[in-house]
C-alpha positions, -999 to +999 in steps of 0.1 A: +228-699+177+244-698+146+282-706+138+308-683+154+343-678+137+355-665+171+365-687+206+351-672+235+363-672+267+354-699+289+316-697+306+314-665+283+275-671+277+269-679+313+248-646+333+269-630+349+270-593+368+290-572+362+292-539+377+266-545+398+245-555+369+231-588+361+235-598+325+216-623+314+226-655+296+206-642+263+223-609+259+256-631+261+241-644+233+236-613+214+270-598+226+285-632+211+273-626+177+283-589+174+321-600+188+317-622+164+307-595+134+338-572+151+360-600+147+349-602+109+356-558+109+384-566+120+399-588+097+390-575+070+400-538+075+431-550+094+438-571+057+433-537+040+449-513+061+420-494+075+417-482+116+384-490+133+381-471+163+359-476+193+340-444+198+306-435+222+292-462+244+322-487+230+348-469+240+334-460+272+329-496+279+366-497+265+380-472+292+355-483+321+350-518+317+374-534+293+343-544+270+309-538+269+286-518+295+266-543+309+236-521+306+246-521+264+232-540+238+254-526+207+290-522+198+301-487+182+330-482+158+342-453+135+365-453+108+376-419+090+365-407+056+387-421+034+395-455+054+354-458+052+349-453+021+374-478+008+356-501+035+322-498+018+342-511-017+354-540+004+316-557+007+328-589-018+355-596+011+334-605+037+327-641+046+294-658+037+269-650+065+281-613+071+267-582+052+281-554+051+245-527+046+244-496+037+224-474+009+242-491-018+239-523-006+206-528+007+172-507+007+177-494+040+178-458+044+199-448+069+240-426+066+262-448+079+267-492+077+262-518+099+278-552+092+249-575+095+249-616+107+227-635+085+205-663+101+198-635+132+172-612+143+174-578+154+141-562+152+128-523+158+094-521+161+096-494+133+109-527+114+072-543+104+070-544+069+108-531+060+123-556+033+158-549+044+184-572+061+176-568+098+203-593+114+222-590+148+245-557+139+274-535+148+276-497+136+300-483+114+299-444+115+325-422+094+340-394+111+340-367+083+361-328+083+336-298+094+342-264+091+362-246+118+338-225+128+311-234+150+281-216+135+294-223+098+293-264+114+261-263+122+247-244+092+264-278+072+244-300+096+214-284+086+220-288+054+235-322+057+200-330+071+180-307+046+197-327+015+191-364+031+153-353+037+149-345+000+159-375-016+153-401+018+119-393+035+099-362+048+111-344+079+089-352+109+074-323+133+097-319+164+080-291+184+098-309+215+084-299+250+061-272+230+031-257+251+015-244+225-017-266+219-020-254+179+021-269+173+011-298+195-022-306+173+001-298+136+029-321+151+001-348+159-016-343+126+015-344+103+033-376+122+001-397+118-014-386+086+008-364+069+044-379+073+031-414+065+014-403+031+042-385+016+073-410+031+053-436+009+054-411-023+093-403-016+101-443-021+081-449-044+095-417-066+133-433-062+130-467-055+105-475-085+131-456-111+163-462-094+170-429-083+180-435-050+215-448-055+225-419-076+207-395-048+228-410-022+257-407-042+259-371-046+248-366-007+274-382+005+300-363-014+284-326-006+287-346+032+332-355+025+333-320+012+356-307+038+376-339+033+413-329+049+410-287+045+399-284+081+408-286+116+379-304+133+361-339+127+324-354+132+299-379+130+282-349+108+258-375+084+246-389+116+238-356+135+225-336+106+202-360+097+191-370+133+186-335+134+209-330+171+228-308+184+266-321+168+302-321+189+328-313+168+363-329+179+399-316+170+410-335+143+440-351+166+421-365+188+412-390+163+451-390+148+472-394+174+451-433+186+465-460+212+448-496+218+422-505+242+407-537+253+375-542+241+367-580+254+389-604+238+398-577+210+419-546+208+405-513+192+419-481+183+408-454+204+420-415+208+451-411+230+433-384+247+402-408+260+393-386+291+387-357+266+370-370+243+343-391+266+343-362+291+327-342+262+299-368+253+292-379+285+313-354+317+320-377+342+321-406+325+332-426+357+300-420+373+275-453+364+242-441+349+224-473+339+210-467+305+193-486+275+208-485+243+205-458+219+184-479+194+154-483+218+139-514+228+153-546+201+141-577+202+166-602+190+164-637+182+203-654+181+185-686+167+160-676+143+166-654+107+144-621+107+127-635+074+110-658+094+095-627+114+082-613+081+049-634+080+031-618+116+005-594+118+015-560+127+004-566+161+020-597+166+051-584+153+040-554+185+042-583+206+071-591+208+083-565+221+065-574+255+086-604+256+119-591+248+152-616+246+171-598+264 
């Protein structure tokens, strides 16, 4: 495993269970790593003045367990507008071994940043062939201002996800649940054929001339466009562009924060917790063993991802039957 700037507690990487749950010794591994990138968030925003706050599955873990859901492979941090976008100017200040990836960092195409751990694996199985760092990694969300009315909201999500599509990659088909065989066979016929042909002619068209950057640019401030002039705050890149249903918080609830114990750290979370996890999740005390919401990861703790980059694509399928975890 590679160097930690962190001590953890004693026996930390030993298996353990914990609510009922056994954690095994590898995913102590992989939990090490990202307290280990948190710790590295956390210095340098707390050098800088800028609030990270534990938000989803993090700060449920936060209010329920005093660290991670055992079940959870992933931590989960927000920072609002304006403290984000002075983090993403702060990439030179992070220590050799830690990336901080985004759009303007890094060939990855994806609305928010992860602060990466270099030397380390973390592989989707959407990942063969992607030239991007793909280290062990935290998220970093931005919590941006929406419009106060609901409808007016999720017209901006739309659009939000509308704008990203035309400069990032083709929308898929998502006739979800459909019984109609002729939207099945469309939805079959553009995600295998279609969607792959013209994803391939949308990076080429920005990546070859350098378009990307500048694309990104101007999405992300039609995105901060409601920066302070409303009442009501969201994850709003991440929604519109996963094309789901958003939920829009009072602004407060992310104003008025306290301090939680999140392992050996403390975050920032909203004073109001109940409220705010009883609106993601409604009773939030009731255990409902999950998977993470990045799918099934195969991580190496030992190993860098480049060394991943020479298998076939179906070795690189493989090794998602043997998962680390």
């Amino acid at each position: 495993m590679v160097d930690l700037n962190i001590d953890l507690p004693k026996d930390f990487l030993l298996e353990e269970v914990r609510s009922g749950y056994m954690v095994s010794s590898k995913m102590k591994q992989v939990w090490a790593i990202q307290l280990d990138l948190l710790s590295e968030l956390l210095r340098v925003c707390n050098d800088n003045g800028l609030k990270v706050i534990a938000d989803s599955g993090t700060l449920l873990g936060s209010v329920r367990h005093k660290g991670y859901i055992p079940w959870d492979d992933d931590i989960d941090v927000y920072l609002i507008r304006d403290d984000y976008d002075r983090l993403c100017g702060l990439s030179h200040e992070f220590r050799e071994g830690y990336f901080l990836q985004n759009m303007t960092t890094d060939t990855i195409e994806r609305c928010h940043s992860q602060l990466r751990r270099n030397g380390t694996a973390a592989l989707l199985k959407s990942d063969y062939g992607k030239s991007f760092n793909r280290g062990i990694f935290i998220d970093i969300f931005v919590l941006d201002y929406v419009p106060n009315d609901s409808n007016e909201a999720d017209r901006f999500a739309y659009e939000i996800g509308k704008r990203y599509r035309a400069f990032c990659a083709p929308a898929r088909k998502t006739y979800y649940k459909s019984d109609n065989v002729i939207k099945r066979i469309v939805k079959v016929a553009w995600n295998s054929f279609v969607f792959p042909i013209m994803n391939c002619f949308y990076n080429k068209r920005y990546n070859c001339f350098d378009k990307k950057s500048k694309a990104f640019s101007e999405w992300n401030s039609f995105v901060a466009k409601y920066n302070h002039n409303t009442d009501y705050v969201c994850n709003i890149s991440c929604y519109g562009t996963a094309n789901k249903k958003a939920i829009y918080y009072e602004k407060e609830l992310y104003l008025d924060l306290v301090q939680l114990d999140f392992e050996m750290f403390k975050l920032y979370a909203p004073k109001d917790y109940d409220k705010r996890l009883r609106m993601e999740y409604g009773d939030y005390m009731v255990f409902k063993i999950g998977s993470s919401i990045h799918g099934e990861v195969f991580f190496d703790v030992n190993k860098s991802y480049k060394e991943y980059d020479c298998l076939t694509k179906k070795e690189f399928s493989q090794l998602f039957n043997h998962d680390s975890k």
